[in-house]
VEXKE-949254 format. One line per field, with one value per residue (C-alpha): x, y, z. Coordinates in steps of 0.02 Angstrom, whole numbers, m for minus. Layout:
% residues N
east	[X:...]
north	[Y:...]
up	[Z:...]
//
This chain:
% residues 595
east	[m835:m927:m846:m941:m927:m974:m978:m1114:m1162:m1186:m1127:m1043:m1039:m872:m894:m716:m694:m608:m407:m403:m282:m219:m201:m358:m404:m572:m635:m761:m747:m775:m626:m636:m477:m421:m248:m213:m15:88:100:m99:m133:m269:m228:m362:m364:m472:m535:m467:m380:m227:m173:m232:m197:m312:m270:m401:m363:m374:m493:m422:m396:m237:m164:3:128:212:193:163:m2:m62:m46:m255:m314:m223:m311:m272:m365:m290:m144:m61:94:222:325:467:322:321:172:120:m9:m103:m132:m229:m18:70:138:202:292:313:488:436:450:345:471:553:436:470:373:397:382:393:558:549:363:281:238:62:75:60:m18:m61:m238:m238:m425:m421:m292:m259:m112:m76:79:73:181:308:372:273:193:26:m46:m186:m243:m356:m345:m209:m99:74:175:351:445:471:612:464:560:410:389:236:80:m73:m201:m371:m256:m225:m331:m430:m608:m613:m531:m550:m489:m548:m479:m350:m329:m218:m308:m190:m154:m73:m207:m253:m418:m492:m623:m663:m841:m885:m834:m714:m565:m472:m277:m152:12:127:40:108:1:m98:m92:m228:m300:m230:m393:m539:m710:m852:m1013:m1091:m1295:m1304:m1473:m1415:m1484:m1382:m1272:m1274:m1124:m1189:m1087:m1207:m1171:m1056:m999:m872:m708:m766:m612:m608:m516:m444:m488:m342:m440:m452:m603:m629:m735:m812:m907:m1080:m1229:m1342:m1233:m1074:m1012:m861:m823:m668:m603:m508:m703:m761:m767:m704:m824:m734:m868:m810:m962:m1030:m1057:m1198:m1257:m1449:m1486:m1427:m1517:m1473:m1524:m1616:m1712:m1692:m1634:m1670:m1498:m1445:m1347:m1206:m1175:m1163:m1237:m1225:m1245:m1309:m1263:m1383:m1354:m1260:m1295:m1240:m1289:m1256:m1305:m1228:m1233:m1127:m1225:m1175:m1314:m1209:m1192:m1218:m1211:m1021:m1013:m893:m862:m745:m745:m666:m712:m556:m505:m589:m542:m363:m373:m535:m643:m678:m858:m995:m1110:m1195:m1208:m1061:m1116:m1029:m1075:m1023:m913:m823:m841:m750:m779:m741:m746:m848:m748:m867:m769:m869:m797:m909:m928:m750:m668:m663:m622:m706:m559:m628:m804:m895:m906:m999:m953:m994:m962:m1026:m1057:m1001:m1101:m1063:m963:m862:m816:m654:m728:m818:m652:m555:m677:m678:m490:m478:m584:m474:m331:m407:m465:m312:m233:m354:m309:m131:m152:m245:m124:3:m84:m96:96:122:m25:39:235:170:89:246:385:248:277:459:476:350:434:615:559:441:514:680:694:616:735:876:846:808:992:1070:965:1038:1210:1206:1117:1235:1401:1298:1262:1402:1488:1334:1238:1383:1243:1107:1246:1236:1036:1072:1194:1049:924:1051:1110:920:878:1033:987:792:848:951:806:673:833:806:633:619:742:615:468:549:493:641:759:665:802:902:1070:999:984:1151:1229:1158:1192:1376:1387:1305:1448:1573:1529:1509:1648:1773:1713:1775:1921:1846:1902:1727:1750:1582:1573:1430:1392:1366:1301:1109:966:858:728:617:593:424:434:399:557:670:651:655:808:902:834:899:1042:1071:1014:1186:1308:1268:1270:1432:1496:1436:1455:1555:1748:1792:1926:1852:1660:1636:1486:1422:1280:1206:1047:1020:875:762:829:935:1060:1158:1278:1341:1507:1618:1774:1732:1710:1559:1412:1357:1179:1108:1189:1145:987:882:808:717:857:868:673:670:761:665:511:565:635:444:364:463:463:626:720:886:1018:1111:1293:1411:1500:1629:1776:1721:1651:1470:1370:1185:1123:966:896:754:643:606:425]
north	[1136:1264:1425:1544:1749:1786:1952:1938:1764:1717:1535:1496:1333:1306:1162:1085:1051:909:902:834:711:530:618:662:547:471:466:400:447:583:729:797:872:1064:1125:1298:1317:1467:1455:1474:1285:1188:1025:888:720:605:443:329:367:489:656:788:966:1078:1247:1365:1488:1334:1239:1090:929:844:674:723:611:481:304:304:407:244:142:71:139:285:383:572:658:798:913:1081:1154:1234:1386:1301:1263:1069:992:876:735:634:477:315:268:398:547:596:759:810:948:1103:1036:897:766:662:622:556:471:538:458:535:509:524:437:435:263:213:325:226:347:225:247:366:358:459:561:725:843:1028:1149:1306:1484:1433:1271:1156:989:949:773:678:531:421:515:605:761:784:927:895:976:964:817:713:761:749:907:894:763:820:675:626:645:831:926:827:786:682:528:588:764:786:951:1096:1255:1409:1589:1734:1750:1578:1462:1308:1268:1077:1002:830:716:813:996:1115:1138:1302:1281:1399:1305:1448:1373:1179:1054:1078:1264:1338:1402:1286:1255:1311:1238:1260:1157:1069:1002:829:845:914:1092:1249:1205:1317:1395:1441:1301:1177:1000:932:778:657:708:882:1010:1181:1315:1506:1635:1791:1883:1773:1692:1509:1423:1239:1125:1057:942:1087:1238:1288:1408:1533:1678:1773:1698:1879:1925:1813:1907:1817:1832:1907:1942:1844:1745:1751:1602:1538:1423:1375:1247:1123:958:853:670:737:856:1051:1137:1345:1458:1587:1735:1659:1512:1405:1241:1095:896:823:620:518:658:550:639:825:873:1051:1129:1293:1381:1531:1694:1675:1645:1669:1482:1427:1245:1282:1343:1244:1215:1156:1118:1072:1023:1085:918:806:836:832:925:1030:916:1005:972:1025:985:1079:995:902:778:692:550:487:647:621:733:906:1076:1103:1219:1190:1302:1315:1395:1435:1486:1561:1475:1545:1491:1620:1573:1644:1614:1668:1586:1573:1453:1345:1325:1159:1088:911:844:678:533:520:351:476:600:605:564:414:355:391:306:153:153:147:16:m108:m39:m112:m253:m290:m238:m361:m523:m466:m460:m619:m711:m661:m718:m877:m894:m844:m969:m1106:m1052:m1096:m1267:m1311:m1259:m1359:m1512:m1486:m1464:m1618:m1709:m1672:m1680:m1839:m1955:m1886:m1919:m2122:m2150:m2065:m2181:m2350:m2325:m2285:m2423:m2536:m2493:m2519:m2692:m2738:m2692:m2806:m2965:m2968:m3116:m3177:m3195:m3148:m3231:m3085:m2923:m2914:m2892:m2753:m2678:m2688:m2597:m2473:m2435:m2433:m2307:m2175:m2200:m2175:m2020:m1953:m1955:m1861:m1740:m1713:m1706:m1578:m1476:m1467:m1437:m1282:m1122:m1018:m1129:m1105:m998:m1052:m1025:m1143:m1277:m1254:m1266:m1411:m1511:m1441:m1529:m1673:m1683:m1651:m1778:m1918:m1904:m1867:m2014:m2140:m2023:m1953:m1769:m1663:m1504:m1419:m1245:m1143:m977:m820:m717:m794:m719:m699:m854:m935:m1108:m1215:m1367:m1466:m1388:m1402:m1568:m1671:m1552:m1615:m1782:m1794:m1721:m1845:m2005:m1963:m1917:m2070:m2191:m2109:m2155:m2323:m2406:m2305:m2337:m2146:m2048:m1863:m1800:m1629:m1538:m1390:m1290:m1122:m1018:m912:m817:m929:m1081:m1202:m1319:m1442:m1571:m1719:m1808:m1948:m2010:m2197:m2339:m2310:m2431:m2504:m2471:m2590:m2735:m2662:m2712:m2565:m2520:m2369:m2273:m2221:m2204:m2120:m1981:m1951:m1963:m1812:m1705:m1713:m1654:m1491:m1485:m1518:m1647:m1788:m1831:m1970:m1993:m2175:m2285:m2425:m2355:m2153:m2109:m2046:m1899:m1846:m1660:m1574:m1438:m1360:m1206:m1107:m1046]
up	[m2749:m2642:m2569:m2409:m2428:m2232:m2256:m2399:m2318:m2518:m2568:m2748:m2814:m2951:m3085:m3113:m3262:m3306:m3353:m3540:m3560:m3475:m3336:m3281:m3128:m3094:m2936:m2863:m2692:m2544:m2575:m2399:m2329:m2432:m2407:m2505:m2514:m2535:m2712:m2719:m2789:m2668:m2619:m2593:m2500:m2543:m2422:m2545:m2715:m2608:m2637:m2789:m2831:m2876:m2982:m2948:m3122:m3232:m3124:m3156:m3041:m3040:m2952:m2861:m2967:m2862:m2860:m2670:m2745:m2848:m2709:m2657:m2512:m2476:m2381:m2338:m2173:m2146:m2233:m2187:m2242:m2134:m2155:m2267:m2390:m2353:m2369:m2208:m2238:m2095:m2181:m2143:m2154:m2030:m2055:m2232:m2258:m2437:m2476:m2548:m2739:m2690:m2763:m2615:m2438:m2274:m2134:m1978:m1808:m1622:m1503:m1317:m1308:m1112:m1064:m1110:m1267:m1447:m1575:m1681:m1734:m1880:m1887:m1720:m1743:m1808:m1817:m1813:m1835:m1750:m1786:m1679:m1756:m1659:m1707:m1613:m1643:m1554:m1514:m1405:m1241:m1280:m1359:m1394:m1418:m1527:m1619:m1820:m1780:m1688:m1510:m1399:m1276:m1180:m1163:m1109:m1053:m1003:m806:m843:m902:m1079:m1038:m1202:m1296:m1486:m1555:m1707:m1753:m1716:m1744:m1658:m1655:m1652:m1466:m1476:m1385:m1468:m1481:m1506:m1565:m1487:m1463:m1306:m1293:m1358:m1289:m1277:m1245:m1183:m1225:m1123:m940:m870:m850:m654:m704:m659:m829:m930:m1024:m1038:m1094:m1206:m1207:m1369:m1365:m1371:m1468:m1636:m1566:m1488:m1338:m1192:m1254:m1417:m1492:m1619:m1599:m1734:m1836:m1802:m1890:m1928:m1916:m1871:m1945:m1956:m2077:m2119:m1996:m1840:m1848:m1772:m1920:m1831:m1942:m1888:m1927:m1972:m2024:m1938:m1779:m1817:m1690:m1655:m1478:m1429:m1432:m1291:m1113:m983:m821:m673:m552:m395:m340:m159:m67:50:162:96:199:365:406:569:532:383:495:422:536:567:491:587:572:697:574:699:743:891:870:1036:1050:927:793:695:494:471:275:219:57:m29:m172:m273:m325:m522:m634:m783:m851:m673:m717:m731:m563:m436:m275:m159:56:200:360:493:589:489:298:266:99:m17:m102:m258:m318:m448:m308:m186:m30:85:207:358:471:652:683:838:995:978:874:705:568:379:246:76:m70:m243:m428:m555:m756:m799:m654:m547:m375:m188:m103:73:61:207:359:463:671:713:899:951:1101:1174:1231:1418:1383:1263:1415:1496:1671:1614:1502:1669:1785:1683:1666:1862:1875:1755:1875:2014:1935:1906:2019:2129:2029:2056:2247:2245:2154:2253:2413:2315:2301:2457:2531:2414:2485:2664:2635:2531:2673:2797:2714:2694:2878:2917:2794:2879:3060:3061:2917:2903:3091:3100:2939:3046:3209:3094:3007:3191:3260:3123:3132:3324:3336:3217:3341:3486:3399:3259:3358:3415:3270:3118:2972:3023:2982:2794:2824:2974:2850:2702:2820:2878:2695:2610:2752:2719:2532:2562:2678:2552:2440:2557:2590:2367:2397:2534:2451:2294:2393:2482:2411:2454:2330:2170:2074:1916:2017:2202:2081:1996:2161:2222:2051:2087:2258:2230:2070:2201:2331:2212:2094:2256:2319:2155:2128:1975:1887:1874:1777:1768:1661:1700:1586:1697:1735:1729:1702:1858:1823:1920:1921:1942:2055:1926:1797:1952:1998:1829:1806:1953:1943:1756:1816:1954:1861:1722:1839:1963:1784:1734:1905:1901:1757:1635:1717:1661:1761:1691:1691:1579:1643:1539:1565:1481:1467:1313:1344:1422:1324:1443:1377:1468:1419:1520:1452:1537:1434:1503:1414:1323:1252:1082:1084:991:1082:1256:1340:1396:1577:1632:1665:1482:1450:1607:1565:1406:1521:1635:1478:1401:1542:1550:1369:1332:1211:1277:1144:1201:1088:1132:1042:1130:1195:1144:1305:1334:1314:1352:1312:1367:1281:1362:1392:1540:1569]
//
């Protein structure tokens, strides 16, 4: 075993000499982890064979006697003991704590455990218990804070703050701060800061090529620890020697660092700085790139930066570059904040800043954006107006041939039934065989002019509301059921919606209408017709019922009336239900919707 004077920077090599009696252990493995306790005895782990004691006035090695000790491949990495003289063990096992006789142990575990959190791997872990009754341990990506009960108090992660996975040693100088030792850099802690504190840690750069680091740190091997001396000094382990300094000696720099603008290319084009920091981006200038920099050449490579471009950015972007760039910035001015902190952190709050105004593209301008908004206007505005002259042209031809219709057809079928009904009056005695063929004539004609009278009524442009056709299916109800004596009670839902009605919706409506009332009439022998009819939004439902004698279906031989129906409900998109059974009446419902 080898001990280090620093202030005679001699080395002294002590033979132990070995323990006579069955005691005595033989080893044959690495004894890397010291402890020295209160009492003055050195403790040693070993990689393999457990835990030994080591008394340095005898020099003699001893195993600590518990059977746990025997056990093969236990393996001791780190050990400390706290300030009621237990002993604590990081073992390849968990955590074993020892009482102050070093009789009875216990393992310990953690309570209160953040999600994602499993220290688990011992071989990347280590542990650490500072003067104020804390219990630091680390693992992959992480380090806890608890108490001696294993009542977690704080996590610090890879998320706030760690710039490592593996801590491989920790140590607390006399201010407090921890400082650890992990694959990357060295980590200085101050536990009394939160995590997002600003100062929470601070950092120290190792070489990656086995030389000196840029912070005078020399590059180190895995699972090397770091330790404290009685007077403050850091001691940190390394591949060719080892680092130790006293951390209250390190100066922090607090020289604010000035910030400016080095250089500004346009489309990759430099472009000439000048003392108005100010630039313009004409339309095609689609790439603005601006470089920086911060006047500290202390460590500079730790130097950060952080910008914002006013109405664009939303928040800084924080940066260990120098340059921001933007693309396709829209027309309008705006404002390029550049912040800078020096290698301890040190911010330039006020910076410096770049005016920056672009100009629209005439199809960006307001004039040209209001010039082509007028002309959809008109546009259409012009399809509306020709539409409407349309409607109104297509009104005309349709009231033309309602009033031909009426004046020239109407009229002949008029005269043929009058005609009829008189030549039948002249020759009734004469000829008495040739009436029931006047009567035929005169009845087809009053039933074909009824019909034009439907059919001039549809064609009419003026009667194309929901409400004109709800009043003519109520009187042609009225005159046919007063005619056979028959009860009609139609229900109509009001008020309706103002809808208009195509030519085509209007007339399969009435003639569907028509065709169930007149069969109800007919055929059915019913005393009572139930006519309901509602709209529910631009649904329409209506709902013919007779309490006659009803049909069997499948015994009853089908015309077109039935399939005719059907017909007219498809081509306004719209379904029939027909429900009969002998002696229950019948009832036919149309649901359809308005367009």
């Amino acid at each position: 075993m080898s001990t280090y004077e620093p202030r005679s920077q001699q080395w002294e090599t002590i033979k132990i000499t070995p323990f006579q009696g069955s005691n005595y252990p033989k080893v044959n493995t690495h004894m890397p982890v010291l402890c020295q306790d209160a009492s003055g005895k050195i403790w040693i782990g070993s990689l393999i064979n457990g835990l030994f004691w080591y008394d340095p006035a005898s020099h003699q090695l001893k195993r600590w006697p518990h059977p746990l000790n025997g056990q093969p491949n236990f393996t001791i990495n780190r050990i400390q003991e706290d300030a009621q003289r237990r002993l604590w063990l990081l073992t390849n096992r968990g955590i074993l704590r020892l009482d102050a006789e070093r009789k009875n142990f216990e393992w310990l575990t953690f309570r209160g455990l953040p999600s994602g959190i499993s220290p688990t791997d011992e071989l990347h872990s280590t542990f650490y218990l500072d003067r104020n009754g804390n219990w630091w341990h680390s693992g992959i990506g992480f380090l806890i804070k608890a108490d001696y009960d294993g009542k977690v108090l704080q996590t610090y992660t890879l998320k706030n703050g760690l710039t490592s996975d593996h801590i491989f040693g920790i140590c607390e100088d006399q201010r407090g701060h921890l400082w650890l030792h992990t694959d990357e850099r060295l980590h200085e802690l101050d536990p009394t800061k939160k995590p997002g504190q600003a100062g929470l840690f601070q950092y120290y750069s190792q070489s990656s090529d086995g030389l000196m680091g840029s912070d005078g740190i020399l590059s180190g091997n895995l699972f090397d620890p770091i330790t404290r001396n009685r007077s403050g000094e850091l001691f940190i382990s390394a591949s060719e020697g080892f680092n130790y300094f006293k951390p209250g000696d390190l100066r922090k720099n607090t020289l604010i660092p000035p910030v400016w603008l080095t250089e500004i290319r346009i489309n990759n084009q430099v472009q000439p700085l000048d003392t108005s920091q100010q630039i313009t981006l004409h339309p095609g200038d689609n790439t603005l790139t601006v470089s920086f920099t911060a006047l500290n050449f202390s460590q500079s490579r730790k130097n950060q930066y952080a910008y914002r471009l006013l109405g664009f950015d939303k928040d800084w972007v924080v940066t260990s570059a120098r340059t921001a760039t933007y693309t396709n910035l829209a027309p309008g001015d705006y404002e390029l904040w550049v912040r800078a902190s020096n290698n301890d952190g040190v911010w330039n709050k006020r910076g410096t800043r770049l005016r920056i105004h672009v100009i629209p593209a005439y199809y960006q301008t307001f004039w040209f954006k209001a010039l082509i908004g007028l002309l959809v206007l008109g546009l259409l505005y012009g399809i509306y107006r020709y539409r409407m002259a349309q409607q109104q042209h297509l009104a005309l031809i349709r009231d033309r041939i309602a009033t031909d219709l009426h004046d020239d057809i109407g009229s002949t079928l008029s005269s043929i039934r009058i005609f009829s009904e008189v030549v039948q009056g002249q020759i009734a005695d004469v000829r008495p065989d040739s009436v029931p063929l006047l009567k035929r004539i005169s009845d087809n004609a009053s039933t074909l002019a009824e019909s034009m009278q439907d059919i001039i009524w549809t064609i009419k442009s003026n009667q194309d509301g929901l409400d004109d056709l709800v009043s003519r299916m109520r009187e042609f109800a009225l005159r046919l059921t007063e005619a056979r004596g028959i009860v009609l009670n139609m229900t109509v839902g009001e008020p309706f919606p103002i809808l208009r009605l195509s030519v085509e919706q209007r007339r399969n409506l009435y003639l569907i209408f028509k065709e169930s009332i007149n069969n109800a009439v007919k055929y059915s022998a019913c005393s009572r017709i139930d006519v309901r009819l509602s709209v529910e939004g631009r649904v329409l439902h209506l709902q013919i019922q007779d309490n006659g004698v009803g049909f069997d279906r499948d015994r009853t031989r089908s015309g077109n009336g039935l399939p005719n129906l059907h017909a007219r409900a498809r081509d306004i998109r719209g379904t029939i239900v027909l429900r009969t059974a002998p002696g229950q009446g019948t009832s036919i419902t149309l649901t359809a919707t308005i367009r």
